[in-house]
N, C-alpha and C positions, 0 to 999 in steps of 0.2 A: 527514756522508755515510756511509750504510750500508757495506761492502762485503763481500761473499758470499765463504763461505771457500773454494766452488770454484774452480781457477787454471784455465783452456784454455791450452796450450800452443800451438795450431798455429792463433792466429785471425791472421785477413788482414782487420785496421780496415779494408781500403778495400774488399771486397766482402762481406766475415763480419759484418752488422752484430747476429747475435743472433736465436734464434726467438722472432717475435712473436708474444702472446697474442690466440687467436681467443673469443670469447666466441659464442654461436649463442642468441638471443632470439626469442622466439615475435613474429610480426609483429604489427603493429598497426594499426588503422584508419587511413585517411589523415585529415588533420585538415587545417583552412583554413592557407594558409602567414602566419606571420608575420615580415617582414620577410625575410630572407636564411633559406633551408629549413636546416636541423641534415643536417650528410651521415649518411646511415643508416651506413656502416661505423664501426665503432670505429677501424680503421688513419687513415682517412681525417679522422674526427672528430682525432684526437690530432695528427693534421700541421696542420688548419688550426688549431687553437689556439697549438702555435708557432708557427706562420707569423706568427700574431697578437702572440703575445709578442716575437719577435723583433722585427717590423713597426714596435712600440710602443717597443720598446726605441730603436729607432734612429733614431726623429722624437724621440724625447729628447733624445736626444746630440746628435743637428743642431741641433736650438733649442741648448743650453745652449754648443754652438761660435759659433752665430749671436751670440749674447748677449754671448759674451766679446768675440768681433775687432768687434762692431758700434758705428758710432760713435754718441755721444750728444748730440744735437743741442740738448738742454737744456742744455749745457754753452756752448754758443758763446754768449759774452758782448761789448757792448760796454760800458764806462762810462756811468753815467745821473746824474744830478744829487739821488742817495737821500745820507743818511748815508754815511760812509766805512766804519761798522761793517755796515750793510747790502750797500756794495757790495761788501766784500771775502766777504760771504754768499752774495753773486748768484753771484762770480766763481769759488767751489769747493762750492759744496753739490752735488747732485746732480738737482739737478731737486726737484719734486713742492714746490714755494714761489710763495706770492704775496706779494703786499704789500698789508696791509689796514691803513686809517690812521698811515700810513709805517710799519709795524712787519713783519717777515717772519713771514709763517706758513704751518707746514709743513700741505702739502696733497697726496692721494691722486691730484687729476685735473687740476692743473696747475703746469704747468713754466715755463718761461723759456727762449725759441727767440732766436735773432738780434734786437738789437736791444731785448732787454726785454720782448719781447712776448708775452702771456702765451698758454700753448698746453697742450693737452692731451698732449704726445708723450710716451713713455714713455722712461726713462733706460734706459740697459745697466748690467746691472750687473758691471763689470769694470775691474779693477783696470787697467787700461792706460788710462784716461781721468787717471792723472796729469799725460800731459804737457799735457792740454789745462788741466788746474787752473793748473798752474804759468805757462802763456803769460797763457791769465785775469790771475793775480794780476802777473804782471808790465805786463801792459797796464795794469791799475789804478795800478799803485806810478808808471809814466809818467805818468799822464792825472795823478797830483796833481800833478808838479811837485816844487818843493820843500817843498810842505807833508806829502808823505808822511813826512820823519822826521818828522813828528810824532808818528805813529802806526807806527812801528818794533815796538814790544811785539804792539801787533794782529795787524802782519804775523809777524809770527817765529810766532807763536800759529799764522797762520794755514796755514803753511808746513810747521809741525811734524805740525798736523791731516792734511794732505797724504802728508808722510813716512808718518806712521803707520798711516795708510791704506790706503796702498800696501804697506808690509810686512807685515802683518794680512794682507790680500789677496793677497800675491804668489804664496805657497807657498814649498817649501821651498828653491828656488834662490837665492832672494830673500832670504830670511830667514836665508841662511848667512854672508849678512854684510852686519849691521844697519846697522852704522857708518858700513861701505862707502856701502853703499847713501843712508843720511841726509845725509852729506859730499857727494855727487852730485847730489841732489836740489836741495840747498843752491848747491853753485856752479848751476848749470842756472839757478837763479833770478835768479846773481847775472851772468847772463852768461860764469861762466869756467867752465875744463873740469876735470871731476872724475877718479877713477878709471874711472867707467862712464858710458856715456854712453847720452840716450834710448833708441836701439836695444837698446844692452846690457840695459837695464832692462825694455822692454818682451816683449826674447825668453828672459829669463829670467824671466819671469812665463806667459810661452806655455808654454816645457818645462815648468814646472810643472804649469800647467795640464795638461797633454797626456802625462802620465807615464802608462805603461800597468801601473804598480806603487803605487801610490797604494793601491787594494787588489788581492790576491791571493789565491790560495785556496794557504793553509799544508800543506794533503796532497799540492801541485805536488811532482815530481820538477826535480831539479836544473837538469834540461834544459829543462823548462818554462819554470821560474826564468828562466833564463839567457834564453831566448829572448823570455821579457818585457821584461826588464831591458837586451837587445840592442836592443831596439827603443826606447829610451828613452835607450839612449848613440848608437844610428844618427843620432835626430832632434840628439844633442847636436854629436854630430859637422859633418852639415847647416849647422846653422846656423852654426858656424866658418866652415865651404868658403864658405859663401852672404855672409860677412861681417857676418853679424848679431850675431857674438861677436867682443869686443874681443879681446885677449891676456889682460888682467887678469879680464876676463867669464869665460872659456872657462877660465881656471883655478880660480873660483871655483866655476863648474857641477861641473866635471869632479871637483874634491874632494869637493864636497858628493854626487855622485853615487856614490861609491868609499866615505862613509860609510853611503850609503845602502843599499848592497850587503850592507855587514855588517851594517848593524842587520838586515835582513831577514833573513839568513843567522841572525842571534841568536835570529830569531822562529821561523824554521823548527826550530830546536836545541830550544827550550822549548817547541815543540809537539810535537814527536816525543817529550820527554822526556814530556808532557801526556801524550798516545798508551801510550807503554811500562807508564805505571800506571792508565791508566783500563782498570775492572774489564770495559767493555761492550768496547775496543777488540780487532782479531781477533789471535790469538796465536801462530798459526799460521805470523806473519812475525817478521819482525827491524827492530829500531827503532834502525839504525846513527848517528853524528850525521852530519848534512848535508856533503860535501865542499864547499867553497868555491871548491876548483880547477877543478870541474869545472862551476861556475856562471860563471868568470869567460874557461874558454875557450871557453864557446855566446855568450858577450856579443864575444869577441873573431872568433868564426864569423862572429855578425853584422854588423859592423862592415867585413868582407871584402865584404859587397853594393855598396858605395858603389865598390868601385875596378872592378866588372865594368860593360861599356859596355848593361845594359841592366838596370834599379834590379828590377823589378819580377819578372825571371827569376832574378835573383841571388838575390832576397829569397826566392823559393819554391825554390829548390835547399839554399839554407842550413838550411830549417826540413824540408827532408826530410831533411839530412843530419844535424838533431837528432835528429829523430825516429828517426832508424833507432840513431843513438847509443843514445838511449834504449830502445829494443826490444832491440838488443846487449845491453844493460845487466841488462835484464829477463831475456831469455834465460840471459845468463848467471849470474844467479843461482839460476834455477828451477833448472839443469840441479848446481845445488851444494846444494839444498835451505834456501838462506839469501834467501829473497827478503825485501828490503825492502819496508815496509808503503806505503810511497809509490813501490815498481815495482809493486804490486800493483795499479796502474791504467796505462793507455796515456797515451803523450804526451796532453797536453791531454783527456787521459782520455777524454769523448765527442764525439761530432759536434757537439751544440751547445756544448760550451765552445771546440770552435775555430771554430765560427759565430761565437761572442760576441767572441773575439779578433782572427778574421778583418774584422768589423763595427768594430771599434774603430779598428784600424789603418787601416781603408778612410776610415770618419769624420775619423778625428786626423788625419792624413795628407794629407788632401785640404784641409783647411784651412792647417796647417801649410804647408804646400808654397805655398802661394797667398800664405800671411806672408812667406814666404822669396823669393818672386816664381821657382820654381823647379817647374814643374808635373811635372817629368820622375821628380820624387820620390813623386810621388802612388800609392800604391797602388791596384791597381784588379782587380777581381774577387778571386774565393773564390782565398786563398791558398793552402789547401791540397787538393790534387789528392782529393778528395771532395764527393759530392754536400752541401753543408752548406745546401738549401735547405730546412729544416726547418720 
């Protein structure tokens, strides 16, 4: 990211958006239209192509929400009279299998729907289709009888495939504790109750999924930071109040999220350090290391929305009350001639980066909330008091 060494002191982000470049071109012939006319303004040309990029952006994220909470129909399994090494194949692969002269073979355009029957439907690909593997494999280990300890090794095999799967897949809530997690999976199959239980497992695979820090942009101010990462303990929080977190679940999010904090915090430090010696970065500021304190009271700002009776007003009160934090912050250092290289931009620095954040949360959110069976949490419209229809 470039940034110009001139500083404005006295802009107002919500009406000062900046003098836009006029360009004046000698006119041209009119020419046949093809398909949707190109708008003659340049202003106008540049809004509908974000409009486009955004537009684009956000039937991505819809699919890739659909994809995960969607169930996979290739998966519903009953017992059939194949091999036992087959059926315990049927009862956890993922779809895309037939059976060609009793042997399974993986295949691009069909699955296995209810009853064995072979179908063209497409798998989700999402790590919450464990607990359907596990009922699968448990129905199978029933339907043999007492012939299944025969095949014990098979099953363990095919249980651990399962585990493994799952934690690969889960993200990082999941994967903070393997053990945990493996020992869970394992009673679940055997009938008895683990540390976590399905819930626990499947809504620590959703926060994962649904981290709005996963990536970030490292030249964020700390308030930014925070108010990312606020939004990532809000849904952790949710899901406690909502019941979808055990005690032992909710303890294990909640750590793994508190190291999450600091690794990030570590990234911000070694890129400011990055910053301070690269010969192209501007010089003209100060490359302080990151405060951690002041990232962990914008997470604790947001976490104040959840106790106001109305989610949605609280959420945009709080992220104005960052924001002016941050502008405070700005200010005061311009007026000491010590601005830091990352106050050297506005909260969320432009309109389309809180478009983009605004858009995330509205997506994550709205699914999220529907997992939670709690729709009052759903976010809805431009969170921050600007035009963000870019």
């Amino acid at each position: 990211m470039r940034i110009i060494d001139a500083v404005h002191t006295n802009i107002n982000i919500f009406t000062d958006v900046g003098q836009r470049v006029k360009i004046d071109t000698p006119a041209k012939p009119e020419q046949p239209a093809l398909g949707e006319p190109l708008p003659s303004n340049m202003d106008a040309a540049l809004s509908e192509l974000s409009r486009m990029v955004r537009e684009n952006s956000n039937k991505g994220m819809t699919q890739e929400h659909e994809m995960f909470y969607a169930a996979d129909k290739t998966l519903e399994y009953t017992p059939g009279g194949h091999s036992v090494e087959i059926e315990i194949a049927l009862a956890t692969q993922r779809g895309y299998a037939a059976i060609v002269d009793g042997r399974l073979t993986p295949s691009f355009s069909v699955g296995l729907t209810n009853g064995n029957v072979q179908s063209s439907a497409m798998a989700a690909n999402s790590p919450l289709d464990f607990e359907q593997k596990i009922n699968n494999l448990k129905s199978l280990f029933e339907h043999l009888g007492d012939n299944a300890i025969n095949y014990t090794s098979e099953f363990d095999a095919a249980l651990q495939g399962i585990i493994g799967e799952f934690i690969d897949r889960g993200g990082m809530y999941v994967q903070a504790d393997k053990n945990g997690i493996a020992d869970s999976i394992r009673a679940m199959f055997s009938g008895e109750e683990g540390k976590y239980t399905a819930d626990d497992l499947k809504t620590m695979a959703a926060l994962s999924f649904h981290s709005q820090t996963k990536s970030y942009p490292q030249s964020a101010s700390e308030h930014t930071l925070g108010a990312m990462l606020g939004f990532d303990a809000l849904m952790i929080e949710m899901a406690h109040t909502a019941g979808k977190l055990s005690g032992a679940a909710h303890a294990t999010v909640k750590a793994a999220f508190n190291s999450h904090v600091d690794d990030l915090m570590k990234q911000m430090d070694e890129y400011l350090n990055w910053q301070k010696n690269d010969a192209w970065s501007p010089k003209n500021v100060t490359y302080s290391p990151p405060r951690t304190e002041v990232v962990r009271e914008a997470i604790d700002l947001m976490l104040r929305t959840l106790d106001g009776g109305d989610f949605n007003q609280s959420l945009r009160i709080v992220l104005r009350m960052l924001e002016d934090k941050h502008d405070a912050q700005r200010e005061s250092q311009l007026s000491n001639g010590a601005l830091d290289q990352r106050y050297n931009m506005l909260f969320f620095n432009t309109v389309s980066e809180k478009a983009s954040f605004g858009d995330a949360a509205q997506i994550s959110s709205r699914y999220f909330s529907e997992f939670l069976n709690q729709p009052q949490w759903a976010v809805s419209g431009n969170l921050f008091p600007v035009d963000v229809a870019v």
